[in-house]
PyMOL Python script that loads the backbone (N, CA, C, O; Angstrom):
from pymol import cmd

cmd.read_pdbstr("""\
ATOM      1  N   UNK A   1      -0.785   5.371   6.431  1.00  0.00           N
ATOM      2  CA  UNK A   1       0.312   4.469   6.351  1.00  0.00           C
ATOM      3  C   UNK A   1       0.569   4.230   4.871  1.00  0.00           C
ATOM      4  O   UNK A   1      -0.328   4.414   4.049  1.00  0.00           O
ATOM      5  N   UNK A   2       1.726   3.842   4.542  1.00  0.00           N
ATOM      6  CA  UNK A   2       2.029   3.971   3.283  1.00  0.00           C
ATOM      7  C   UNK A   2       3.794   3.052   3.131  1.00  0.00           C
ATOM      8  O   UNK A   2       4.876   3.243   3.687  1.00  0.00           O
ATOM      9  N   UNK A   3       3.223   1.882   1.918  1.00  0.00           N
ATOM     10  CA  UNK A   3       4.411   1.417   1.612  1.00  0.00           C
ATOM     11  C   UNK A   3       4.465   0.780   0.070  1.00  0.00           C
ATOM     12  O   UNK A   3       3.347   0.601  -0.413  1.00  0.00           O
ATOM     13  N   UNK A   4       5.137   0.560  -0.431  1.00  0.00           N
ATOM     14  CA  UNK A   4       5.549  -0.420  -1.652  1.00  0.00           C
ATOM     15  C   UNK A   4       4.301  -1.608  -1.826  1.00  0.00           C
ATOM     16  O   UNK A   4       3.863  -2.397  -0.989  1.00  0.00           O
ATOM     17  N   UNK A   5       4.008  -1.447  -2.934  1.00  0.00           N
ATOM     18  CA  UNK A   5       2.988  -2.585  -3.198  1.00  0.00           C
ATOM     19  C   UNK A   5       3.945  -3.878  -3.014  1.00  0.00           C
ATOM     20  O   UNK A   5       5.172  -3.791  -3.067  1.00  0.00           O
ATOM     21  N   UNK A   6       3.446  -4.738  -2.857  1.00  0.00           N
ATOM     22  CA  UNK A   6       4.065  -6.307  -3.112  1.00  0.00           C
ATOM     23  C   UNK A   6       4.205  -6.515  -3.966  1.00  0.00           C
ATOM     24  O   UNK A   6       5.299  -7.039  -4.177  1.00  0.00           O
ATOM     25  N   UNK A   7       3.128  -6.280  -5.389  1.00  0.00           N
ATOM     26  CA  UNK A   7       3.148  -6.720  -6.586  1.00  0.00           C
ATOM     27  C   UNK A   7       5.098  -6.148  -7.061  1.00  0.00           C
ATOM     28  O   UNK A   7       6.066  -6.749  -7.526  1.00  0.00           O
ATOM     29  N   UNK A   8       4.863  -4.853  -6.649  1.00  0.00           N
ATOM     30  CA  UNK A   8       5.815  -4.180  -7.458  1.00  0.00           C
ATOM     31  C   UNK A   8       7.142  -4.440  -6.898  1.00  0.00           C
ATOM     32  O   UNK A   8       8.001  -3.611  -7.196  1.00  0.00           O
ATOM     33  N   UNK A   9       7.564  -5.631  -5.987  1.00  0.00           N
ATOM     34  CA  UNK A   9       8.288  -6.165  -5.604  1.00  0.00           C
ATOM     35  C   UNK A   9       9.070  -6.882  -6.474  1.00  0.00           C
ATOM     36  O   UNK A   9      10.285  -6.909  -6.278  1.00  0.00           O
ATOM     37  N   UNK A  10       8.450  -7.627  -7.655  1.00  0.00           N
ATOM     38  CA  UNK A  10       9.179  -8.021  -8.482  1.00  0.00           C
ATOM     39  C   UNK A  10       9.995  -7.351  -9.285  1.00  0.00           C
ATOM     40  O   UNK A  10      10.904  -7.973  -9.835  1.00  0.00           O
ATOM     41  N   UNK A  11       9.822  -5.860  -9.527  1.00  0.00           N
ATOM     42  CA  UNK A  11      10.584  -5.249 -10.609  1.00  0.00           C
ATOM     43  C   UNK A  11      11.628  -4.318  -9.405  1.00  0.00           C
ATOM     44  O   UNK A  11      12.351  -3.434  -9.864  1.00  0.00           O
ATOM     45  N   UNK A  12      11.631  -4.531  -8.231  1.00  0.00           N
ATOM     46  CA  UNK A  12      13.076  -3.823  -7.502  1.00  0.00           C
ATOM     47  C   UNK A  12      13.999  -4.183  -7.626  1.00  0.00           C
ATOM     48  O   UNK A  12      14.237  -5.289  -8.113  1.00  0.00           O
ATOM     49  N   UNK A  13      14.900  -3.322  -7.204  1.00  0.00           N
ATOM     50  CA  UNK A  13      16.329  -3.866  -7.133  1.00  0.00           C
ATOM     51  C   UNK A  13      16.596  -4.687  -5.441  1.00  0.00           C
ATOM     52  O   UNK A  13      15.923  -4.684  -4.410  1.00  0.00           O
ATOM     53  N   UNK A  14      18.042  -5.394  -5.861  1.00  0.00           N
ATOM     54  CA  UNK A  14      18.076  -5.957  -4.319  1.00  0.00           C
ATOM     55  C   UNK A  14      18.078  -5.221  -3.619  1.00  0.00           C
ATOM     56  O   UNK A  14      17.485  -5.453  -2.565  1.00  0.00           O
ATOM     57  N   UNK A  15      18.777  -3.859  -3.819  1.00  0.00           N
ATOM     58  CA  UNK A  15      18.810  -3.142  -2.437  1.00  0.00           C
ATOM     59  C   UNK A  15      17.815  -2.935  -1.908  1.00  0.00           C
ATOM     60  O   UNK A  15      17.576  -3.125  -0.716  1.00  0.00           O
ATOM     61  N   UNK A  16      16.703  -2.287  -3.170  1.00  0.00           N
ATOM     62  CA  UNK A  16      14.947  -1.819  -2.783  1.00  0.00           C
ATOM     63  C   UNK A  16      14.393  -3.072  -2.435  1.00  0.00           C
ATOM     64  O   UNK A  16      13.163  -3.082  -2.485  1.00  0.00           O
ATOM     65  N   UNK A  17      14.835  -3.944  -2.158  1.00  0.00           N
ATOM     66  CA  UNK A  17      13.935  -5.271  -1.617  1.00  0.00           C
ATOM     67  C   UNK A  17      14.296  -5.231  -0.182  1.00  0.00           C
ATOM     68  O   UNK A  17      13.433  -5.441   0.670  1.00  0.00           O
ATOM     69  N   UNK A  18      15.760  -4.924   0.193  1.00  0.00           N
ATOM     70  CA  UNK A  18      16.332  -5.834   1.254  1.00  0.00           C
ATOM     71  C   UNK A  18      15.469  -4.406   2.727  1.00  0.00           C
ATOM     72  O   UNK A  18      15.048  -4.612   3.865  1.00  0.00           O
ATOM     73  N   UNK A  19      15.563  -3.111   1.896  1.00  0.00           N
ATOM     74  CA  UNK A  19      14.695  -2.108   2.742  1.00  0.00           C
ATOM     75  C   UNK A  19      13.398  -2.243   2.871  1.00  0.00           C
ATOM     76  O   UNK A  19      12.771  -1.601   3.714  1.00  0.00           O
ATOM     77  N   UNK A  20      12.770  -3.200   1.951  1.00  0.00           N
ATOM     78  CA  UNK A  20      11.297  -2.764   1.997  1.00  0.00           C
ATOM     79  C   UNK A  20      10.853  -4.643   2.822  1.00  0.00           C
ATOM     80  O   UNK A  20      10.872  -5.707   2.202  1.00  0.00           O
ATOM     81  N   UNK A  21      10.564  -4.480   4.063  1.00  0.00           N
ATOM     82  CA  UNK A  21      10.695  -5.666   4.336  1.00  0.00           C
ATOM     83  C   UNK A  21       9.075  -6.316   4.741  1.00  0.00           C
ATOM     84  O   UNK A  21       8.900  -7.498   5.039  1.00  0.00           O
ATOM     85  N   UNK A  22       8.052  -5.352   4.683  1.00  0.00           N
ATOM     86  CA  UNK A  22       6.966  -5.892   4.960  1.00  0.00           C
ATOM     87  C   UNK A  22       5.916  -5.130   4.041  1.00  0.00           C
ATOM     88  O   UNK A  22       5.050  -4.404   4.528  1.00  0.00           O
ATOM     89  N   UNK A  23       6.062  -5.360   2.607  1.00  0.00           N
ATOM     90  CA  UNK A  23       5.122  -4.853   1.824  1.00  0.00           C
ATOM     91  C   UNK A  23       3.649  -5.799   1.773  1.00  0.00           C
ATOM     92  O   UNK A  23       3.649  -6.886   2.350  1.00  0.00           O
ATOM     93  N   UNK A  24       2.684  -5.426   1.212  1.00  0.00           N
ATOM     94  CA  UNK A  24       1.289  -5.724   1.629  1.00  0.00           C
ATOM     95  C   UNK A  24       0.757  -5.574   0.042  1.00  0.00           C
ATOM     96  O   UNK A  24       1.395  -4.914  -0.778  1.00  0.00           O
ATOM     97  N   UNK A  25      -0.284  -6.154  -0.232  1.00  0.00           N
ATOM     98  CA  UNK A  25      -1.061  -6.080  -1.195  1.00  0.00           C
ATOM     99  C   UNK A  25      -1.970  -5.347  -0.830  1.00  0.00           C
ATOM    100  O   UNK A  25      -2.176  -5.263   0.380  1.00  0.00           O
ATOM    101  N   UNK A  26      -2.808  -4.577  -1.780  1.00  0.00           N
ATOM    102  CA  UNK A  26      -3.980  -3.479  -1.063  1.00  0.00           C
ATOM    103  C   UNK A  26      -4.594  -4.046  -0.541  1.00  0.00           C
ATOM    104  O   UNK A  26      -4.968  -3.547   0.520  1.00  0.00           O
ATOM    105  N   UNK A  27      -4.999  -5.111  -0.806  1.00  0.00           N
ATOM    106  CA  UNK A  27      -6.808  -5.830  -0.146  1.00  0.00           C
ATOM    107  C   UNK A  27      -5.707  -6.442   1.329  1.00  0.00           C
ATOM    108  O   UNK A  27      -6.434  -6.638   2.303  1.00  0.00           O
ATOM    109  N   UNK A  28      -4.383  -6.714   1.600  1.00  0.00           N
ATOM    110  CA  UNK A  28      -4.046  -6.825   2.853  1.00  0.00           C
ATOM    111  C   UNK A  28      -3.911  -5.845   3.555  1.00  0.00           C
ATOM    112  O   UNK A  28      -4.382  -5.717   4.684  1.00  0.00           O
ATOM    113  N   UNK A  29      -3.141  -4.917   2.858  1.00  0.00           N
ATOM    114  CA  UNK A  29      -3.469  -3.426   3.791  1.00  0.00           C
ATOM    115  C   UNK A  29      -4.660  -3.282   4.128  1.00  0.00           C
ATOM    116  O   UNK A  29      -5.059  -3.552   5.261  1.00  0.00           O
ATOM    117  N   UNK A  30      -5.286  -2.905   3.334  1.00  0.00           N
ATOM    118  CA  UNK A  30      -6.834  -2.057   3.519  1.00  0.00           C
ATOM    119  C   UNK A  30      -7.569  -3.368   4.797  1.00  0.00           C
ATOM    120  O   UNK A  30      -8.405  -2.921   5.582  1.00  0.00           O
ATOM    121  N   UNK A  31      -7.306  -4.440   4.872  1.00  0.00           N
ATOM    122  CA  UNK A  31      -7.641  -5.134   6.359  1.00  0.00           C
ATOM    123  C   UNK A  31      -7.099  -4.999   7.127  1.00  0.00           C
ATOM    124  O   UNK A  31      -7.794  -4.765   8.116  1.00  0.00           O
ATOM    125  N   UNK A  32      -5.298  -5.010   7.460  1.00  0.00           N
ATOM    126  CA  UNK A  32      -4.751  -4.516   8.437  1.00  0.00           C
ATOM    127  C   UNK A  32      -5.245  -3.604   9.264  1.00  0.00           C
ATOM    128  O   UNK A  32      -5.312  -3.651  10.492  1.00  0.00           O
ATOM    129  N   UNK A  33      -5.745  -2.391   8.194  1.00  0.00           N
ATOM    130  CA  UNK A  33      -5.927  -0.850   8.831  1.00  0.00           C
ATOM    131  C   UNK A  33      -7.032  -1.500   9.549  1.00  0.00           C
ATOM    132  O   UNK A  33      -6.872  -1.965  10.677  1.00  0.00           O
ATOM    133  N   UNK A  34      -8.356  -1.548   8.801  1.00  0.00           N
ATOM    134  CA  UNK A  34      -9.300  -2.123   9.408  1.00  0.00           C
ATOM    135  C   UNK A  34      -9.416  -2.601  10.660  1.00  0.00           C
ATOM    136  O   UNK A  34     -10.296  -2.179  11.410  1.00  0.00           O
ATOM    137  N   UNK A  35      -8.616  -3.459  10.996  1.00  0.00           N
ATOM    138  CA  UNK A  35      -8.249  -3.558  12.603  1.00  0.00           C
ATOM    139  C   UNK A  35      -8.544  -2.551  13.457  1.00  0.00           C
ATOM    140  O   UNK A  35      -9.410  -2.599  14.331  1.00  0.00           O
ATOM    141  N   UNK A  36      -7.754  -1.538  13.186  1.00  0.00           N
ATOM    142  CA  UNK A  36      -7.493  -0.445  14.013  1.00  0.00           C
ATOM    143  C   UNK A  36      -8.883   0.918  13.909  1.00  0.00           C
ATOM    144  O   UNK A  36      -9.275   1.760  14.717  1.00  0.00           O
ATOM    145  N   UNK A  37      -9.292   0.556  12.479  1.00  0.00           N
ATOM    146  CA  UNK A  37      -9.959   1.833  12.335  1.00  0.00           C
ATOM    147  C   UNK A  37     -11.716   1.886  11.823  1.00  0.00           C
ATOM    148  O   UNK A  37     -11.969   0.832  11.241  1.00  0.00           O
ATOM    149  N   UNK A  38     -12.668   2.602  11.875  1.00  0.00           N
ATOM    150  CA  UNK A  38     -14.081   2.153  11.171  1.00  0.00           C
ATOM    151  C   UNK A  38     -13.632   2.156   9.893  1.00  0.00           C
ATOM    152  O   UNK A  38     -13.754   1.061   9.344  1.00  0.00           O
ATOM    153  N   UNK A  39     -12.915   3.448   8.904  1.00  0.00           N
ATOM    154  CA  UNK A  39     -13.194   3.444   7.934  1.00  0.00           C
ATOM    155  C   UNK A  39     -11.981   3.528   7.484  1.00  0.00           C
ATOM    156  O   UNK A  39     -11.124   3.987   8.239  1.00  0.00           O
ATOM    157  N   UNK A  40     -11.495   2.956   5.683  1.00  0.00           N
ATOM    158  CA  UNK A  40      -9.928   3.107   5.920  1.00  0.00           C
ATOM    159  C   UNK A  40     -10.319   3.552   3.723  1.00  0.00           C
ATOM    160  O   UNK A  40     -10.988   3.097   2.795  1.00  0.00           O
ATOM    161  N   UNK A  41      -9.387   4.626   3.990  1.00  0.00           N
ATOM    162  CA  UNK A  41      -9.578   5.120   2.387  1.00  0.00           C
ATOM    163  C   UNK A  41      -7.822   4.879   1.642  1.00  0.00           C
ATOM    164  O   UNK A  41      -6.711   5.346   1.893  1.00  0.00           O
ATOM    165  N   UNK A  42      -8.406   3.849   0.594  1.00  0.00           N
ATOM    166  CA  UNK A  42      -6.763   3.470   0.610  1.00  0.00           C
ATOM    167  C   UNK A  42      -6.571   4.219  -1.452  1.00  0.00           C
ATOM    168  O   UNK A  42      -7.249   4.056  -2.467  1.00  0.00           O
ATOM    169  N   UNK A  43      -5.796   4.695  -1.259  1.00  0.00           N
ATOM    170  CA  UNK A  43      -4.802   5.567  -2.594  1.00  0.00           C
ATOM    171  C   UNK A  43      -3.354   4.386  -3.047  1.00  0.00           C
ATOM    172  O   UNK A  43      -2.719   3.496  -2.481  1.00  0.00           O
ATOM    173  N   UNK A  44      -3.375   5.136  -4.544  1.00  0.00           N
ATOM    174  CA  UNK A  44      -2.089   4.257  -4.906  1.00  0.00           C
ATOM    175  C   UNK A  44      -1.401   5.236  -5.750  1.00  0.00           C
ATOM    176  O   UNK A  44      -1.796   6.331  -6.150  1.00  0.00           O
ATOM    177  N   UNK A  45       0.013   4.458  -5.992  1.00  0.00           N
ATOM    178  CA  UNK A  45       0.756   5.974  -6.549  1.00  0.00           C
ATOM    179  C   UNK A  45       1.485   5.254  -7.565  1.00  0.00           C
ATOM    180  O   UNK A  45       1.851   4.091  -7.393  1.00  0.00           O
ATOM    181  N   UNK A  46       1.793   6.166  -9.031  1.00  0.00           N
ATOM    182  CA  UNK A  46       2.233   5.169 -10.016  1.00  0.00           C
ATOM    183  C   UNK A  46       3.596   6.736 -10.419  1.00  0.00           C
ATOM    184  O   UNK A  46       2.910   7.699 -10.761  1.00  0.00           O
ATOM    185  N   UNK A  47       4.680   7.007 -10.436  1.00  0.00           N
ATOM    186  CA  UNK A  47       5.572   7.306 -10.572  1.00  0.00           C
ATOM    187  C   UNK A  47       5.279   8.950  -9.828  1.00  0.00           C
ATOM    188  O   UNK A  47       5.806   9.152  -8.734  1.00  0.00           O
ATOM    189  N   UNK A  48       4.524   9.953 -10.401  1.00  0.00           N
ATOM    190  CA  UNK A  48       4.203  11.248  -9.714  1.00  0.00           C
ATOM    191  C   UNK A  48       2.485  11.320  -9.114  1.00  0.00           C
ATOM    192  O   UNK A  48       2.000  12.187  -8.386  1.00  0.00           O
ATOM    193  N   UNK A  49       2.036  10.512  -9.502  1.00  0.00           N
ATOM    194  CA  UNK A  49       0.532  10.467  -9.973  1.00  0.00           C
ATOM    195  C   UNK A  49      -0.345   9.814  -8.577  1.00  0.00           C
ATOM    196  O   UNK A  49      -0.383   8.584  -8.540  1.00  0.00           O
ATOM    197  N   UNK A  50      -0.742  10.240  -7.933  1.00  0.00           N
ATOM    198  CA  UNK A  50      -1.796   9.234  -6.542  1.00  0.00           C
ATOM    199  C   UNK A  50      -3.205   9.002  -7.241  1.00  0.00           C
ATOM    200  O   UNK A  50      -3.562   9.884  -8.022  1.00  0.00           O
ATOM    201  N   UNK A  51      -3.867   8.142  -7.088  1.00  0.00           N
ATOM    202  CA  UNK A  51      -5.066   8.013  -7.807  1.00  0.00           C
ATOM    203  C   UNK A  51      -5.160   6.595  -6.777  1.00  0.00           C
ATOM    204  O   UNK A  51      -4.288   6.090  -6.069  1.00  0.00           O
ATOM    205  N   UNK A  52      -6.603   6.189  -7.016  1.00  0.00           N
ATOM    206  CA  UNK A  52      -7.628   5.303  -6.493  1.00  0.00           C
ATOM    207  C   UNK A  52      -7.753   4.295  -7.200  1.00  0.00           C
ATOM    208  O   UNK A  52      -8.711   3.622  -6.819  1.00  0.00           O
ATOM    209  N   UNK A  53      -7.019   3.701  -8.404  1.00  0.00           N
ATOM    210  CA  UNK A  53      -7.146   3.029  -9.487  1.00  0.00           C
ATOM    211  C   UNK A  53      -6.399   1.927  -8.622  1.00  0.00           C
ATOM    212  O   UNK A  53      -5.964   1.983  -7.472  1.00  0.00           O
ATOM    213  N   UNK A  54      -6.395   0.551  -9.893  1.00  0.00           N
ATOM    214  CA  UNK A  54      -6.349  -0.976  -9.444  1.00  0.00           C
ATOM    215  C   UNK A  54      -4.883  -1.330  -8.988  1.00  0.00           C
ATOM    216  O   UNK A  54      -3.765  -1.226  -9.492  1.00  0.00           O
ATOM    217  N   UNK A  55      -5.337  -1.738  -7.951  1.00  0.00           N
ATOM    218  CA  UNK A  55      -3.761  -2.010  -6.840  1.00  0.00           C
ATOM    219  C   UNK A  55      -2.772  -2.968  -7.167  1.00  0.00           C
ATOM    220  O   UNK A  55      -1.577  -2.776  -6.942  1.00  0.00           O
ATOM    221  N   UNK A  56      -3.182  -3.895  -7.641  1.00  0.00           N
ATOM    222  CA  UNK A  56      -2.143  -4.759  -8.342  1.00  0.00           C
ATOM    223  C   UNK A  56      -0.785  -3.887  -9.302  1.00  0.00           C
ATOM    224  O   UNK A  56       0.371  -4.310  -9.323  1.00  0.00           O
ATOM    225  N   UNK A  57      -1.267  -2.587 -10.061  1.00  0.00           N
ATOM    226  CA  UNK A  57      -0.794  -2.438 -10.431  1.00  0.00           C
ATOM    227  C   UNK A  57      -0.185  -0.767 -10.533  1.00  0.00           C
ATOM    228  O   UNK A  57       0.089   0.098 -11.365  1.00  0.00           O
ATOM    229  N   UNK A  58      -0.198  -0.997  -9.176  1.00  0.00           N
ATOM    230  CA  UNK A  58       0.572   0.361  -8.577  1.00  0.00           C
ATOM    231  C   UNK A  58       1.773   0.811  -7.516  1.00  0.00           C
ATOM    232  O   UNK A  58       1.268   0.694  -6.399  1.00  0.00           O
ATOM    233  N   UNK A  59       2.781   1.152  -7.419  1.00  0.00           N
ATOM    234  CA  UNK A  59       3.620   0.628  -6.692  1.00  0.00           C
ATOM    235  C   UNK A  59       3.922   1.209  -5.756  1.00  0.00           C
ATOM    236  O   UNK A  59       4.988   0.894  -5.226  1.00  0.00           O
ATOM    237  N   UNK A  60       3.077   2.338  -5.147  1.00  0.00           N
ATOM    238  CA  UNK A  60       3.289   2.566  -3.714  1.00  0.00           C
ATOM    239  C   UNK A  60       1.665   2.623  -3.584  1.00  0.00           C
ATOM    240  O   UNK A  60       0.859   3.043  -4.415  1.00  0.00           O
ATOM    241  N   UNK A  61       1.412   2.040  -2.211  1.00  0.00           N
ATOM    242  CA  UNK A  61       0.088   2.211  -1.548  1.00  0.00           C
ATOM    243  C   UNK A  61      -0.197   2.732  -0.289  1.00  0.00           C
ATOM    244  O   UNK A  61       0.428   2.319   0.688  1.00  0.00           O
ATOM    245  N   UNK A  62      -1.358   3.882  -0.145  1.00  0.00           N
ATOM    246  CA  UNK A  62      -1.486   4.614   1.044  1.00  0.00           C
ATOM    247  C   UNK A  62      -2.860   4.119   1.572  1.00  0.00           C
ATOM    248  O   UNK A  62      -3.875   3.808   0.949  1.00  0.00           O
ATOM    249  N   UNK A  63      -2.550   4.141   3.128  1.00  0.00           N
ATOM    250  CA  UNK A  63      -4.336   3.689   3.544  1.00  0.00           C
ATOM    251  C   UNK A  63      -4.399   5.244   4.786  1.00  0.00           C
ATOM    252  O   UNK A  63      -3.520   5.760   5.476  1.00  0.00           O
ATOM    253  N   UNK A  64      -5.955   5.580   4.579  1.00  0.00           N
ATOM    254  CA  UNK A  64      -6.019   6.870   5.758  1.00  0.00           C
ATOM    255  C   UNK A  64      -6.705   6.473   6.149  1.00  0.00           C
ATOM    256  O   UNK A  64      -7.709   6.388   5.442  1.00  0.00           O
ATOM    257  N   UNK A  65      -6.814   5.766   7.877  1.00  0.00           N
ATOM    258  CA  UNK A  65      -7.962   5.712   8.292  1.00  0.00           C
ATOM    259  C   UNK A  65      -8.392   6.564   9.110  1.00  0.00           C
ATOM    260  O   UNK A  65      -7.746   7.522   9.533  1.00  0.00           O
ATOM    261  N   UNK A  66      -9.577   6.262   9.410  1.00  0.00           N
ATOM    262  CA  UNK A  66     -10.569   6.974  10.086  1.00  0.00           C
ATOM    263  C   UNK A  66     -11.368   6.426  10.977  1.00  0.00           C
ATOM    264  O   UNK A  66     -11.912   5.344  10.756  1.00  0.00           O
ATOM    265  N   UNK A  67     -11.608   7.377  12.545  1.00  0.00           N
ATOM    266  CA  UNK A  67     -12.035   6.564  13.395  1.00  0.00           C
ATOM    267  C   UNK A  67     -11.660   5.530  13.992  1.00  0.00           C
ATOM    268  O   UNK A  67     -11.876   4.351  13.713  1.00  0.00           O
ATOM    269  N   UNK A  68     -10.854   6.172  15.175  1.00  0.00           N
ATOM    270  CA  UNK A  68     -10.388   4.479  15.738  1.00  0.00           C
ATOM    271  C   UNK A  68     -10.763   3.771  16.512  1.00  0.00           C
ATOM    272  O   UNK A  68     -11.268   4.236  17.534  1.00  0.00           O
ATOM    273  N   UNK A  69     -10.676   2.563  16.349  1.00  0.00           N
ATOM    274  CA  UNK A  69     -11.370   1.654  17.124  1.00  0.00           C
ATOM    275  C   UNK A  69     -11.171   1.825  18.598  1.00  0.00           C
ATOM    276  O   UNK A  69     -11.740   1.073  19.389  1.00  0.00           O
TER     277      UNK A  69
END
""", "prot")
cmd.dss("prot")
cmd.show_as("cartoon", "prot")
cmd.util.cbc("prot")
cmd.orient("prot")
């Protein structure tokens, strides 16, 4: 699953706000998934780039889980 950080909510435009209607912070994602799954490996993406680095400050976020409940 994969959407728009929250953080990076502040620097959209209205339009990119009014589409993106349920963005998540990582540490909320990465529990959401949790729900559903044992293990959940969450990625972040900063213009071309996916990496594992600090979520606050990345503006799209992916979670893969694994194992479902």
């Amino acid at each position: 699953m994969g959407m728009p950080s929250l953080e990076s909510q502040a620097y959209a435009s209205e339009g990119s706000k009014q589409g993106h209607v349920n963005c998540k912070t990582g540490k909320d994602l990465k529990a959401l998934m949790l729900d559903y799954f044992h293990n959940v490996f969450m990625f972040s993406m900063n213009d071309e780039v996916v990496h594992t680095g600090f979520f606050p400050m990345s503006h799209y976020l992916f979670a893969l889980g694994v194992g479902k409940k």
